[in-house]
MARBA-3410 file (N, C-alpha, C, O; in Angstrom, 1 decimal):
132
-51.3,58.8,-41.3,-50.4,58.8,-40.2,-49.0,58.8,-40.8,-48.8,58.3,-41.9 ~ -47.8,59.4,-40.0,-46.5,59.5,-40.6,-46.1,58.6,-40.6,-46.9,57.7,-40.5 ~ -45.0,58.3,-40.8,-44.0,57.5,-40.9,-43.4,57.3,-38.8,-43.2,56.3,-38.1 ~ -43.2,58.8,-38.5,-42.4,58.9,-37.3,-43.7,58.6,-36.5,-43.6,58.1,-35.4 ~ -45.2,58.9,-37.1,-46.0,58.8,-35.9,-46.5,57.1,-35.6,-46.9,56.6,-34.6
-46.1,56.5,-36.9,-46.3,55.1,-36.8,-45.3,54.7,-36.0,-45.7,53.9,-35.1 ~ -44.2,54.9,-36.0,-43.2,54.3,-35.5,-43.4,54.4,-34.1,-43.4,53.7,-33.1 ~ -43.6,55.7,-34.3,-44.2,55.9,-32.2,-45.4,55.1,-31.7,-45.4,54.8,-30.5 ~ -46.3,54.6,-32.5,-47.0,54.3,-32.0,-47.2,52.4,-31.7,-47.8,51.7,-30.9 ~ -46.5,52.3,-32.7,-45.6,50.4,-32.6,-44.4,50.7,-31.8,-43.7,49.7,-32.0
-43.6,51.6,-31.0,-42.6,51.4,-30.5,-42.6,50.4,-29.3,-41.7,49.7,-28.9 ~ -43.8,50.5,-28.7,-43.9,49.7,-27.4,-43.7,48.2,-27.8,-43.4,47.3,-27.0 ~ -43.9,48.1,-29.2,-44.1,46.6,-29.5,-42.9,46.0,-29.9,-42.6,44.9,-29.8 ~ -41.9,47.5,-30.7,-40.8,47.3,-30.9,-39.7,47.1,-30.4,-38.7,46.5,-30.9 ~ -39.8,47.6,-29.2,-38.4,48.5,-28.5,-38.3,47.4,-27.7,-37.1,47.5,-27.2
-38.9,46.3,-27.1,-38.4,45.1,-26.1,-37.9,44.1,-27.1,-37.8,43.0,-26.5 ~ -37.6,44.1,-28.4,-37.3,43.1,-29.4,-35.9,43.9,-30.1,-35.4,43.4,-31.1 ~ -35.6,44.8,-29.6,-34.6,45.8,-30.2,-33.6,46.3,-28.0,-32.6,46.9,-27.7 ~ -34.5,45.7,-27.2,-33.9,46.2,-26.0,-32.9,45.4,-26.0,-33.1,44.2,-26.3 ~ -31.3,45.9,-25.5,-30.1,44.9,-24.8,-30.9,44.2,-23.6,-31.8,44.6,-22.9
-30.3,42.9,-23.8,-30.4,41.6,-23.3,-29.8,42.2,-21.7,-29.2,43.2,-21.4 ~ -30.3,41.0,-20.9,-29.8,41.6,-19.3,-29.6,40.3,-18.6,-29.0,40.3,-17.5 ~ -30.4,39.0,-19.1,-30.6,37.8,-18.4,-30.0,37.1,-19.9,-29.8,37.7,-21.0 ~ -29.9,35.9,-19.6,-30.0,34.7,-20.7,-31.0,34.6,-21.0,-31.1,34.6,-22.2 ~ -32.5,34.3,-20.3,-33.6,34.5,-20.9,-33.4,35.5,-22.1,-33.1,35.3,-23.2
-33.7,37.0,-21.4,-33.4,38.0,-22.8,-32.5,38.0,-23.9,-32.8,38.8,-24.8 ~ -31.3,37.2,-24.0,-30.8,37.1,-24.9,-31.1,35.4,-25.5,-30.1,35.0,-26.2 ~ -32.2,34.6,-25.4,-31.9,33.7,-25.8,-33.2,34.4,-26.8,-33.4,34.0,-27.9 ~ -33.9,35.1,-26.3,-35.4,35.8,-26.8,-34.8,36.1,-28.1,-35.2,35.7,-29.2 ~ -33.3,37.3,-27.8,-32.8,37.9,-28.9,-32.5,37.0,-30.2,-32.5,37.5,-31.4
-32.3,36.1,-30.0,-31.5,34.6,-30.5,-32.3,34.2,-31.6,-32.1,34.2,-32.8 ~ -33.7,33.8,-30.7,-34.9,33.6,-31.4,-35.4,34.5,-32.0,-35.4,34.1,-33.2 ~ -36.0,35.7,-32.0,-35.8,36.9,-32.6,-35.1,37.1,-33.9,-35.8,37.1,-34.9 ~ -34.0,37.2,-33.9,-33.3,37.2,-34.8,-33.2,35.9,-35.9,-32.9,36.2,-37.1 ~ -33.4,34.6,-35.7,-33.6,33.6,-36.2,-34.8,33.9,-37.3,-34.8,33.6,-38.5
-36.2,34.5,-36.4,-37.3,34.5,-37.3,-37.4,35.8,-38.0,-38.5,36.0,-38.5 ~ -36.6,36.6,-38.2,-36.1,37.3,-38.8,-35.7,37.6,-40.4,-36.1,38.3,-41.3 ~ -34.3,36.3,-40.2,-33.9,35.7,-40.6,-34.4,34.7,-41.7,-33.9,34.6,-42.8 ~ -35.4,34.0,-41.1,-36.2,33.2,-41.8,-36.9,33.6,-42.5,-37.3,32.8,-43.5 ~ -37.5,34.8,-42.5,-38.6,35.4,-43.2,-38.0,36.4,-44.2,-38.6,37.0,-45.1
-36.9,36.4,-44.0,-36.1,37.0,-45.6,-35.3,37.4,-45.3,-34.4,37.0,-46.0 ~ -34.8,38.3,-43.9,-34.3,39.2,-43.3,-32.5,39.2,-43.9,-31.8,40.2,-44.2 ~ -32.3,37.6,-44.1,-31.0,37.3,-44.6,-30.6,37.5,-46.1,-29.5,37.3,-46.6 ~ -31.5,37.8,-46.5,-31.3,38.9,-48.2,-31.3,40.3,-47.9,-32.2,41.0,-47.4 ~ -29.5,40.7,-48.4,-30.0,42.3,-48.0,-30.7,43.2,-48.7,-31.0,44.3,-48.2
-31.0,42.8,-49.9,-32.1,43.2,-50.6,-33.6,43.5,-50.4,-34.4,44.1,-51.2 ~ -33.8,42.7,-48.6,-35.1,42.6,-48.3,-35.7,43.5,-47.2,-35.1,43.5,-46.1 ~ -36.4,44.0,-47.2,-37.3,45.3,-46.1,-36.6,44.2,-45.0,-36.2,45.3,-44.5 ~ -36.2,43.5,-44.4,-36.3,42.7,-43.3,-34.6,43.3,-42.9,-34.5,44.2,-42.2 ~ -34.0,42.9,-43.3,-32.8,43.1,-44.0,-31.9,44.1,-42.2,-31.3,43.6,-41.3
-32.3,45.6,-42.6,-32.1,46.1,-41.6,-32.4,45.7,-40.1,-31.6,46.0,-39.1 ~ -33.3,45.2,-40.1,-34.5,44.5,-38.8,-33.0,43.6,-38.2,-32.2,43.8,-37.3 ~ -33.0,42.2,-39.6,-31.8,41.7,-38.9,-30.1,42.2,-38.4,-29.5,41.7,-37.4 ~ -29.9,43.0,-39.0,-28.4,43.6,-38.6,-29.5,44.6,-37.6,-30.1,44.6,-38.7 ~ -29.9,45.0,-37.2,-30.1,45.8,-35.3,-30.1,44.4,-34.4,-29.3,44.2,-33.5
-30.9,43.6,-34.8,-30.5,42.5,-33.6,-29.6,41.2,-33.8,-29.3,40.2,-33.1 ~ -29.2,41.9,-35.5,-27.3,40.9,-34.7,-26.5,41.5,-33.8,-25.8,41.1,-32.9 ~ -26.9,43.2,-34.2,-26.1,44.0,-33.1,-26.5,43.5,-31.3,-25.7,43.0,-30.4 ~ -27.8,43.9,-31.1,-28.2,43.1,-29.7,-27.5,42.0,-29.6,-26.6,42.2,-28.7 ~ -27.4,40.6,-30.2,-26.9,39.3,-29.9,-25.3,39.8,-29.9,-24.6,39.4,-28.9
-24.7,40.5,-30.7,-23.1,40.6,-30.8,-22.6,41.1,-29.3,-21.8,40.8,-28.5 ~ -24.1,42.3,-29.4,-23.5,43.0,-27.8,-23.6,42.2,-26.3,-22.8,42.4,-25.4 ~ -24.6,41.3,-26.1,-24.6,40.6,-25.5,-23.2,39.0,-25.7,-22.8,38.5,-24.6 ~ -22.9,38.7,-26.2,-22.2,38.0,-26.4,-20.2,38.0,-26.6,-19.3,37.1,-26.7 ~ -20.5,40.1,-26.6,-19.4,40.2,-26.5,-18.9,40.5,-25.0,-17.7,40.6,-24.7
-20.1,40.7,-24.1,-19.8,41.0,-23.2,-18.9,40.1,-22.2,-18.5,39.0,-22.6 ~ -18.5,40.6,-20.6,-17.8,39.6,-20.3,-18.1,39.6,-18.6,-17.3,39.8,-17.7 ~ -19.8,39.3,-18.3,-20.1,39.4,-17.1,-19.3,38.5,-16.0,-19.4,37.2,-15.9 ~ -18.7,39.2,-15.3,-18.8,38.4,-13.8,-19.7,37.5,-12.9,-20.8,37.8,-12.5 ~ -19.4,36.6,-12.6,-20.8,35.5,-12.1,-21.0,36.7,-10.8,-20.1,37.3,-10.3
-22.4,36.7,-10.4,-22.4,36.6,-9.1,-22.4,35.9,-7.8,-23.0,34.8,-7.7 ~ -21.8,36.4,-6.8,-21.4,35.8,-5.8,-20.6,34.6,-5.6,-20.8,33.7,-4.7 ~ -19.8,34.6,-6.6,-19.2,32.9,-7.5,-17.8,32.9,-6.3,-17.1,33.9,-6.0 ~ -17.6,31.3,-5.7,-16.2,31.3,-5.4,-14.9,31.5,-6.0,-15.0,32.2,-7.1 ~ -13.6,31.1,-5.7,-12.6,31.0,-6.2,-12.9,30.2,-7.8,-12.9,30.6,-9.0
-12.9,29.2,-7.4,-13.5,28.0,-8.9,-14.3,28.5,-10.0,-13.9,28.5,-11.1 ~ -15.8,29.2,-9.5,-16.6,29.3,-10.1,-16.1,30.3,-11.1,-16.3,30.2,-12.3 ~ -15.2,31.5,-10.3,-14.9,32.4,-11.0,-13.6,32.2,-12.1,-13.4,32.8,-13.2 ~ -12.7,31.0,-11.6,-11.7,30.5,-12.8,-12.5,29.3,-13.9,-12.2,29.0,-15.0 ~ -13.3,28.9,-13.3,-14.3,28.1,-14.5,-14.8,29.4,-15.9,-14.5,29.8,-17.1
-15.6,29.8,-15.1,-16.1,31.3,-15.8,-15.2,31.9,-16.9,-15.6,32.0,-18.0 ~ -13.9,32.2,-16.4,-12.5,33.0,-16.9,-12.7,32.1,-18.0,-13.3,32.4,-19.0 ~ -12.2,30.9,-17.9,-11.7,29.7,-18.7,-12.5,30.1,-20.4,-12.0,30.5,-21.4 ~ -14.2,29.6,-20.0,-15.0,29.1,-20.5,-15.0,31.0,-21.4,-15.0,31.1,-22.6 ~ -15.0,31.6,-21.0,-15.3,33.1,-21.8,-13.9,33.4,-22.4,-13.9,34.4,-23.1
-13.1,33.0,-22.3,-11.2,33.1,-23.0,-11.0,31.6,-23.7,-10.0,31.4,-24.4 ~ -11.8,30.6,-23.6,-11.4,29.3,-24.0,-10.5,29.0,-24.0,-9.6,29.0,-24.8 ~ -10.4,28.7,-22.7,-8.9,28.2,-22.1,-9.1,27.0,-22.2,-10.2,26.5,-22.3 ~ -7.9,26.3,-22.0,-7.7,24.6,-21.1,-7.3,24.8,-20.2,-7.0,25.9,-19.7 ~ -7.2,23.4,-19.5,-6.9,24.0,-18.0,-5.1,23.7,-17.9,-4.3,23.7,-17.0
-5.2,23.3,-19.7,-3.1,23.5,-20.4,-2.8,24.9,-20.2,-1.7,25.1,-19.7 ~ -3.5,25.9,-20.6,-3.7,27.1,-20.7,-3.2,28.0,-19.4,-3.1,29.2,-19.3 ~ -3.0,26.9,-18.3,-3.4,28.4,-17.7,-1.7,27.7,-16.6,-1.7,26.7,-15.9 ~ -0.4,28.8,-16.8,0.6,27.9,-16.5,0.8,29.1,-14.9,1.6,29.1,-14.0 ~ -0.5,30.0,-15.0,0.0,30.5,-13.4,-0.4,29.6,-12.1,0.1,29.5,-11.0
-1.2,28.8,-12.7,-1.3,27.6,-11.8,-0.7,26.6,-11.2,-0.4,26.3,-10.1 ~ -0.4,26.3,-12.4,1.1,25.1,-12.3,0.8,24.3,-13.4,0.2,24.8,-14.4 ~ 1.1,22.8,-13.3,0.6,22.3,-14.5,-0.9,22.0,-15.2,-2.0,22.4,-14.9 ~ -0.7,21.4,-15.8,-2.6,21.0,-15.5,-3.0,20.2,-14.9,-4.3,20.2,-14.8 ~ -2.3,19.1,-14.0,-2.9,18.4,-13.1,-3.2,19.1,-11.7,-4.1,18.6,-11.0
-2.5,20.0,-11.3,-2.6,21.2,-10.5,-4.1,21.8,-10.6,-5.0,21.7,-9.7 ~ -4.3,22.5,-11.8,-5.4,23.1,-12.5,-6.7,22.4,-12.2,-7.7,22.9,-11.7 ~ -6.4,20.7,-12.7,-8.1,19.9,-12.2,-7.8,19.7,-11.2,-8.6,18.8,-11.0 ~ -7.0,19.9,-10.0,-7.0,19.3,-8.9,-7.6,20.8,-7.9,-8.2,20.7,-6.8 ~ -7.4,21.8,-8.4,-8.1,23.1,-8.4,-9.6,23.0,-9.1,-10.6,23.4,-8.6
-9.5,22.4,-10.2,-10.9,22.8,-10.5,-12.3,21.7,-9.6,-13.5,21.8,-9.4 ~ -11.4,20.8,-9.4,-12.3,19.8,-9.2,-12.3,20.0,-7.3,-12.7,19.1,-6.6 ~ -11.9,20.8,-6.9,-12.0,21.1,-5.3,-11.0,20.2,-4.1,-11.1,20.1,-2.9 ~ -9.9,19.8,-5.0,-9.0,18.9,-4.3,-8.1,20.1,-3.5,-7.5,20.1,-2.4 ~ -8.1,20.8,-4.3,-7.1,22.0,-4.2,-7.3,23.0,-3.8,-8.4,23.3,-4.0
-6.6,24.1,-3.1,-7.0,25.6,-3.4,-6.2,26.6,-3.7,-5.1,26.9,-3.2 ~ -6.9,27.2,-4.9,-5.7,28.7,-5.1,-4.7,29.1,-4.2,-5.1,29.1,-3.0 ~ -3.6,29.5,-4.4,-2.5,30.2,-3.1,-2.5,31.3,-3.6,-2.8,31.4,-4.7 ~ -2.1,32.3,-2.8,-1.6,33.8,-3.2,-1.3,34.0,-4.2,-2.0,34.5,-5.0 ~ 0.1,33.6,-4.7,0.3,33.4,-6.0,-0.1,33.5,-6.8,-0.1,34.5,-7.5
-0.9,32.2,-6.8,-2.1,32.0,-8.2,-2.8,32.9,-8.2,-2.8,33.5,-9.2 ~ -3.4,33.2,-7.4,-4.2,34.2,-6.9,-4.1,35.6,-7.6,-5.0,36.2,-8.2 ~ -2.8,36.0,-7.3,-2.2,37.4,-7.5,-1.9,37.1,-9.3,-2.1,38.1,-9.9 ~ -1.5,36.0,-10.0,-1.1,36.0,-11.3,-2.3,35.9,-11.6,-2.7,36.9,-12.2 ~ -3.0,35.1,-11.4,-4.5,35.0,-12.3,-5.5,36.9,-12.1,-5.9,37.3,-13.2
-5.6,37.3,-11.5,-6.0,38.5,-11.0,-5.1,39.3,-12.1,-5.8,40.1,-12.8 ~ -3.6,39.2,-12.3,-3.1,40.2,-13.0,-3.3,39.9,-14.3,-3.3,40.8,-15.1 ~ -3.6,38.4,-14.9,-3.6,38.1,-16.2,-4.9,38.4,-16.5,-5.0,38.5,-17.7 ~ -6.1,38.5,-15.7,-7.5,38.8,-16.1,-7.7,40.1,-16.2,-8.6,40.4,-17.1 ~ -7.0,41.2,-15.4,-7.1,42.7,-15.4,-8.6,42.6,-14.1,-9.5,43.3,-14.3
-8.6,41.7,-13.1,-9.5,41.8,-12.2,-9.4,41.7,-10.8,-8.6,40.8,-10.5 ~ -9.8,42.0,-10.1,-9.4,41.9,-8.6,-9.3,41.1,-7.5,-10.1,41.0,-6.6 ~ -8.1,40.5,-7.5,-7.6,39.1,-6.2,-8.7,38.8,-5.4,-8.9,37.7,-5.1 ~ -9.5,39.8,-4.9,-10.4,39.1,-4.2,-12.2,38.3,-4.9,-13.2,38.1,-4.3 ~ -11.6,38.3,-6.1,-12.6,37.9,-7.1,-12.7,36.1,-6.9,-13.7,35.4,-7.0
-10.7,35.8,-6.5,-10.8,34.3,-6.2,-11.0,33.5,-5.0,-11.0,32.4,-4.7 ~ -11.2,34.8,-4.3,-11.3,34.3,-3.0,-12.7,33.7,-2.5,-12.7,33.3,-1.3
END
């Protein structure tokens, strides 16, 4: 058997261990994956494993570089979200106002005003009705 015909014929086995992540399950899979990889030599680049591991750092990079939107998330959910993927504080963020402003927003005392609304929207490159 070839080389390409082997490969074809382990692909089914391969190609969901090499597939982009789509849930957190699937990328915690990749995580794991990559770990036992790793462990098994993969982290010597001198080792047949070697390659195996840089394709699914690439999977974990690509998932981790990404920057999903929650779904169906309120005002909060979606400035928690922002925060936590930019590592913000909630010092960080002066379209608000101060930071007691910020936890008085985050913690539901509060609610975004237009303003905020319209600055945070322009500072994320995302759409005002994202806070609403």
């Amino acid at each position: 058997m070839s080389r390409i015909e082997s490969a074809i014929a382990h692909w089914p086995y391969v190609e969901p261990v090499l597939r982009l992540p789509t849930t957190e399950e699937e990328y915690a899979d990749a995580v794991a994956a990559l770990d036992a990889v790793l462990d098994a030599g993969g982290a010597d680049e001198s080792h047949p494993l070697a390659s195996l591991a840089g394709q699914l750092g690439e999977v974990v990079a690509e998932w981790e570089g990404r920057d999903p939107m929650p779904a169906s998330a309120d005002g909060v959910a979606m400035l928690r979200h922002l925060m936590e993927v930019h590592g913000l504080l909630q010092s960080d963020l002066p379209e608000i106002g101060a930071q007691s402003v910020v936890s008085a927003v985050l913690a539901g005392r509060r609610s975004l005003n237009i303003r905020q609304i319209k600055a945070l929207a322009a500072r994320f490159g995302i759409p005002a009705g994202n806070f609403l």
